[in-house]
VOPAGU-2260 file (C-alpha; in pm, 1 decimal, decimal comma):
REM VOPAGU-2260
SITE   aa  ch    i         X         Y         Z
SITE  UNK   A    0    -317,9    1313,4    -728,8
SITE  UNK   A    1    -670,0    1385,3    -612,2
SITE  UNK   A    2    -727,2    1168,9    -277,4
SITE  UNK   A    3   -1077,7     995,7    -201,1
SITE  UNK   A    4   -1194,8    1196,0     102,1
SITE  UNK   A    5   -1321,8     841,6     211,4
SITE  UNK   A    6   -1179,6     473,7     213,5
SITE  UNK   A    7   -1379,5     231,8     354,4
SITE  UNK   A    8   -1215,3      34,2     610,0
SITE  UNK   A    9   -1125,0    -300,6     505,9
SITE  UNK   A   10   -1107,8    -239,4     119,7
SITE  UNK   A   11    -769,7    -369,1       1,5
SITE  UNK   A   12    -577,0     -44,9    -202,3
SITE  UNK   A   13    -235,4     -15,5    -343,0
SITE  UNK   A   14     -23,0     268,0    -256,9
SITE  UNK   A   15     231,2     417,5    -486,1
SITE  UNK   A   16     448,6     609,1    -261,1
SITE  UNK   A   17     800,7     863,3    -315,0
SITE  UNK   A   18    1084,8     808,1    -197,0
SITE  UNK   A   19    1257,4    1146,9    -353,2
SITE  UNK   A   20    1530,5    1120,7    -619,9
SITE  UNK   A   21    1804,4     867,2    -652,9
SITE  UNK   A   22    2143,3    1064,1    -646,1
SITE  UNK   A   23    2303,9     770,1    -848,9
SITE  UNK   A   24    2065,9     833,0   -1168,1
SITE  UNK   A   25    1869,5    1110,7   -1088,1
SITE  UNK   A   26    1539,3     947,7   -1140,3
SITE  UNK   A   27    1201,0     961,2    -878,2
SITE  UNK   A   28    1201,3     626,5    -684,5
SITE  UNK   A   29     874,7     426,9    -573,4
SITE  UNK   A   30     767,9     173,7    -334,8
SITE  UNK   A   31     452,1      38,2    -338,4
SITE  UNK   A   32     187,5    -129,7     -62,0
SITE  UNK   A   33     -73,1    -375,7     -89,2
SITE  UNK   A   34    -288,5    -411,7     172,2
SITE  UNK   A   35    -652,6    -331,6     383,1
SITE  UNK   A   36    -708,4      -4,5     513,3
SITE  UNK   A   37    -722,0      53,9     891,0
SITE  UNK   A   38    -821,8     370,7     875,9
SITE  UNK   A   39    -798,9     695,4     664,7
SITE  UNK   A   40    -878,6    1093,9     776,8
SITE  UNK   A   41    -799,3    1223,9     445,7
SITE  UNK   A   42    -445,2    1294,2     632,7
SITE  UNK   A   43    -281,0     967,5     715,2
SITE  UNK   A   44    -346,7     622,3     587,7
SITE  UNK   A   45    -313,2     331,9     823,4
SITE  UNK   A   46    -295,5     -14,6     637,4
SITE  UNK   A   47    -203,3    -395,4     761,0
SITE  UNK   A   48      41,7    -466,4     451,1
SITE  UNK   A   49     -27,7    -814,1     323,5
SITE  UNK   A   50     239,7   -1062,4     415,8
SITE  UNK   A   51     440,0   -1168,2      90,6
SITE  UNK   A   52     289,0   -1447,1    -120,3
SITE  UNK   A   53     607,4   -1614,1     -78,5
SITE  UNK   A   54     632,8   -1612,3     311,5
SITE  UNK   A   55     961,3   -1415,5     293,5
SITE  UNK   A   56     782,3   -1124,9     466,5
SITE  UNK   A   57     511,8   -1111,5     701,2
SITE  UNK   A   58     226,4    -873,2     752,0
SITE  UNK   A   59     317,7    -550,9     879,3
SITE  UNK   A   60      99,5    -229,6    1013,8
SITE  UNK   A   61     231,8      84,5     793,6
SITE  UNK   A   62     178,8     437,4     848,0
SITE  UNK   A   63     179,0     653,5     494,9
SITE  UNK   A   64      90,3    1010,0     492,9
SITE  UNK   A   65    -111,5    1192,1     228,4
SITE  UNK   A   66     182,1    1428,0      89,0
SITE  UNK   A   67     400,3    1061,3      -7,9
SITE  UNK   A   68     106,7     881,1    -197,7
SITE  UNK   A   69     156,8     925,5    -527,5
SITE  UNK   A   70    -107,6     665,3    -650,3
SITE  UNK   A   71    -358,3     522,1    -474,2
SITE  UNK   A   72    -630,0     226,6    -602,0
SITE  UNK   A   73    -837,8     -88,9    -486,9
SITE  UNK   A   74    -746,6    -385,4    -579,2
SITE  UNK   A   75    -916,2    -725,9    -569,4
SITE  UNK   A   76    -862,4    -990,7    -305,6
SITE  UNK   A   77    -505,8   -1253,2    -349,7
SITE  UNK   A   78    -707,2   -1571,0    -492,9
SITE  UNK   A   79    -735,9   -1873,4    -240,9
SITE  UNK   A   80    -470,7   -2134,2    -284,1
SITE  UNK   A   81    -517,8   -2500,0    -203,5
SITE  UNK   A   82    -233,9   -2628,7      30,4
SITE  UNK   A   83     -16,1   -2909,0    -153,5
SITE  UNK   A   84    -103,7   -3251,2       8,7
């Protein structure tokens, strides 16, 4: 994949990463990120992972590095919920 020389910092992205082939069936295994961008030098990607929508995991500063992104794309904001009275 072609990288953006550029990601504004702030914009929230989804990152596709590998994580090599699964001896048990052979196949290419992903994980992906959502989150803002701390920073990006074309190199390394810093990003504040969002916290999971159902609290089970909170936010979390991640380190990925360009030769694991396999995807990379904005994404718009998680819409505002109202808190249940």
């Amino acid at each position: 994949m072609t990288l953006p020389r550029q990601i504004p910092a702030g914009a929230r992205v989804v990152v596709r990463i590998t994580e090599g082939v699964d001896p048990a069936d052979g196949r290419m295994k992903f994980r992906d990120f959502v989150g803002h961008v701390t920073s990006w030098d074309g190199y390394t990607l810093e990003l504040v992972r969002d916290p999971a929508a159902n609290g089970s995991r909170p936010a979390q500063n991640v380190t990925i590095h360009q030769e694991q992104i396999a995807t990379l794309k904005p994404v718009p904001e998680r819409p505002k919920t109202q808190p249940r009275p």
